[in-house]
C-alpha positions in Angstrom: 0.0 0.0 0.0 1.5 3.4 -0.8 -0.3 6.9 0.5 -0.2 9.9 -1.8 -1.6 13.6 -1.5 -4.9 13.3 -2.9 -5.3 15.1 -6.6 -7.8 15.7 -8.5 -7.2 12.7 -10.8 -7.4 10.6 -7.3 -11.0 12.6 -6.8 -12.2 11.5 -10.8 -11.2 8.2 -10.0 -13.4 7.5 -6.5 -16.5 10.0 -7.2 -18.5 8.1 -8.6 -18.3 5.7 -6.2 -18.2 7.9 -3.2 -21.8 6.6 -2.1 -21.5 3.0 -2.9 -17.9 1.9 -1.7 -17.0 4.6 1.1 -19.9 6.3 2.6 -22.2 8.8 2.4 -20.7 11.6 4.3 -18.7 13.6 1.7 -19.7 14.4 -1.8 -17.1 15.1 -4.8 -17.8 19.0 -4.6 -17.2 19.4 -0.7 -13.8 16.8 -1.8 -13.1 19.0 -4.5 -13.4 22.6 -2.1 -11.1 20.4 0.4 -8.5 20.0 -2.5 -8.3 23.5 -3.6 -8.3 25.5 0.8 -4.7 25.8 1.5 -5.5 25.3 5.0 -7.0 21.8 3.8 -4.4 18.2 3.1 -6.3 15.5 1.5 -4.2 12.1 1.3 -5.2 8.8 -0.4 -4.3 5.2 0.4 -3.6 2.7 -3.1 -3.2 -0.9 -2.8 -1.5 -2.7 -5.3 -3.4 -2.3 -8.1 -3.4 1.2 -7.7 -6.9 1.4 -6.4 -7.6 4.0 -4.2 -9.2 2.3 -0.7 -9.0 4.7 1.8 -9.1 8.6 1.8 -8.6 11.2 4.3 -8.1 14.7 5.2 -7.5 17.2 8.2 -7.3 21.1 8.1 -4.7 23.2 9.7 -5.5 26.5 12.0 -2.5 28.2 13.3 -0.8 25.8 15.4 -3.7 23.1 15.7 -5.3 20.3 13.4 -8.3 18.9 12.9 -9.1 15.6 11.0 -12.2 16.1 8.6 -12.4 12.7 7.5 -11.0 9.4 7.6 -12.7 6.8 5.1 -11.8 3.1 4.0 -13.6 1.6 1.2 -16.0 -0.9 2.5 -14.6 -3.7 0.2 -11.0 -2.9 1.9 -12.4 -2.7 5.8 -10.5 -4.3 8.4 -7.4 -4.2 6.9 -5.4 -1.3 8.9 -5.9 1.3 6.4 -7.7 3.4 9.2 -4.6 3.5 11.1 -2.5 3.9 7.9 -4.5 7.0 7.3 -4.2 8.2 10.9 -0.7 7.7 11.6 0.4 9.8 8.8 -2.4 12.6 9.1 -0.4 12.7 12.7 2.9 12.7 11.2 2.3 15.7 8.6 0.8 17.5 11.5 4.5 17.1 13.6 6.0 18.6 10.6 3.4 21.5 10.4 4.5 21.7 14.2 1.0 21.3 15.3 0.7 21.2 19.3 -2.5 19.4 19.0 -5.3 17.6 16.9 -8.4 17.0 17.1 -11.5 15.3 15.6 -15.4 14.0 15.8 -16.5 11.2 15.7 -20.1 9.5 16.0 -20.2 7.9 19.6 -21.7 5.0 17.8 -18.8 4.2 15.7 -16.8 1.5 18.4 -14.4 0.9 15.4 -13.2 4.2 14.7 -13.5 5.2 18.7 -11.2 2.7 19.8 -8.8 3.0 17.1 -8.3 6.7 18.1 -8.1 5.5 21.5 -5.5 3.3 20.9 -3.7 6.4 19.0 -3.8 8.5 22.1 -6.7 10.6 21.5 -8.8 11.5 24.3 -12.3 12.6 25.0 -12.6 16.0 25.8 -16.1 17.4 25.1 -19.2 16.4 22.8 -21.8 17.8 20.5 -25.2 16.3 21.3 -27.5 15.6 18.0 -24.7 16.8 15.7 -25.0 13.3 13.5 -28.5 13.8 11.8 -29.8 15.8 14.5 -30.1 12.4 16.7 -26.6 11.1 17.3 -24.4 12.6 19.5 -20.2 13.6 18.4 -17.4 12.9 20.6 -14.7 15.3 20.6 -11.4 13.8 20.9 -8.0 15.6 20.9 -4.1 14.2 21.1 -1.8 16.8 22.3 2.0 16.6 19.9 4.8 16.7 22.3 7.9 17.7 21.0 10.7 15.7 22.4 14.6 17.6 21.9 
């Protein structure tokens, strides 16, 4: 598996499919406004064959990051592309010299909650009905710690 910056190629390539093999969540033209806000880095994950089967993206404020999406292909679940996408989200974020990141996530989602979890994110607040005006959103923020 190999992880690229998202282009716009990458975007032709999955939107189509955005509804059928990822979810529902993002459409092509909010992917495409992500793409072109300098504040915005979009990454993709490729298998093999070049496919792309995971997607994600995080937005920088000053010192301070916050993951806007992180989405495997259903076909390519279970596989560690989650984390893939993750780790280096976290990684560009060091080199932006981010102090912190955060993100939501739906407090149903046990996968995705325990895999930040295990990342060393932590709860620090939620957003009651936020998912469809029913589901509540956790808040969850890791703290970068420089080490000299």
């Amino acid at each position: 598996m190999k992880i690229e910056k998202m282009s716009i190629m990458d975007l032709e390539q999955i939107k189509d499919n955005l509804q059928s093999d990822f979810d529902d969540f993002w459409n092509s033209n909010i992917l495409e406004k992500e793409l072109q806000n300098d504040n915005s880095y979009m990454i993709v994950v490729k298998d093999e064959n070049n496919e792309i089967v995971g997607f994600a993206g995080i937005q920088f404020i000053l010192d301070e990051a916050d993951i806007t999406n992180i989405v495997t292909k259903k076909s390519a679940r279970n596989r560690g592309i989650g984390t893939i996408l993750l780790k280096e989200l976290i990684n560009v974020s060091e080199q932006k010299d981010c102090k912190r990141i955060t993100l939501e996530v739906n407090e149903n989602n046990s996968i995705a909650l325990k895999l930040y979890k295990n990342i060393g994110f932590v709860e620090i607040g939620q957003r009651k009905k936020y998912y469809n005006g029913k589901e509540t959103a956790i808040i969850m923020e890791k703290k970068i710690e420089k080490c000299f």
